[in-house]
C-alpha positions as CSV (number, residue, x, y, z in Angstrom):
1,X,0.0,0.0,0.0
2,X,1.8,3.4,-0.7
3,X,1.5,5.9,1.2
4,X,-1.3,8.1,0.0
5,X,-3.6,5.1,-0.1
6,X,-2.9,4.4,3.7
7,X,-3.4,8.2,4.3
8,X,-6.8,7.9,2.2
9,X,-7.7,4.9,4.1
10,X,-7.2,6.9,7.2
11,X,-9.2,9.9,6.2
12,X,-11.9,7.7,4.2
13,X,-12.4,6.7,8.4
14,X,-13.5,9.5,9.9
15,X,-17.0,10.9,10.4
16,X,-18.6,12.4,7.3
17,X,-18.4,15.7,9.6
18,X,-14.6,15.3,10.2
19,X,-13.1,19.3,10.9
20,X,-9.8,20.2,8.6
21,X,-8.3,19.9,11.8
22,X,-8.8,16.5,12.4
23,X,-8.2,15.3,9.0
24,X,-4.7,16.9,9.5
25,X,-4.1,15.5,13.1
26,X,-5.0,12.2,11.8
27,X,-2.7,12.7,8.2
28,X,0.3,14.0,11.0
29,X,-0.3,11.2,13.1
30,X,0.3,8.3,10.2
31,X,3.2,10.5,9.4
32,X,4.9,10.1,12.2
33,X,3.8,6.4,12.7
34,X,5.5,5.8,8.9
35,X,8.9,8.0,10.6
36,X,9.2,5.6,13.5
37,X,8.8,2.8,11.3
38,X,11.6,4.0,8.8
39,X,14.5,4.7,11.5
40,X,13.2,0.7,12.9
41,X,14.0,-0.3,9.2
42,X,17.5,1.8,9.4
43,X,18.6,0.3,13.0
44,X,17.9,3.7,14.8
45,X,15.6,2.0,17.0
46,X,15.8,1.8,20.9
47,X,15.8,-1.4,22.4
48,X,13.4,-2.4,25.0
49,X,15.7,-1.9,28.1
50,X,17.3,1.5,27.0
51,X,13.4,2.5,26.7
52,X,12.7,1.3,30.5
53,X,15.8,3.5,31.8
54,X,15.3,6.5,30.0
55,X,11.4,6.1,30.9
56,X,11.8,5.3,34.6
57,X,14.1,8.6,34.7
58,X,11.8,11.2,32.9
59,X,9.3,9.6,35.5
60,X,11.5,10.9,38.2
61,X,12.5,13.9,37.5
């Protein structure tokens, strides 16, 4: 599926009475998704544990 099928998809979703604001939350959102997704696919990713720790210390500060 390329991408401006999925964003299509996405709008094609929402309620008939959908704002311009929500179309583009929702369009940013699968943006972002598809961004994470690319730097997984180039090794940029964090690992499980590193997430934890740097979780556990924004929780405690």
């Amino acid at each position: 599926m390329t991408q401006k099928e999925l964003v299509l998809d996405a709008i094609q979703e929402l309620p008939d009475d959908a704002s311009l604001d929500e179309i583009a939350d929702r369009v940013e959102f699968i943006a972002a998704i598809q961004k994470g997704f690319d730097q997984l696919d180039r090794g940029e990713g964090l690992s499980h544990e590193e997430l934890k720790r740097q979780l556990a210390s924004w929780l405690t500060n």
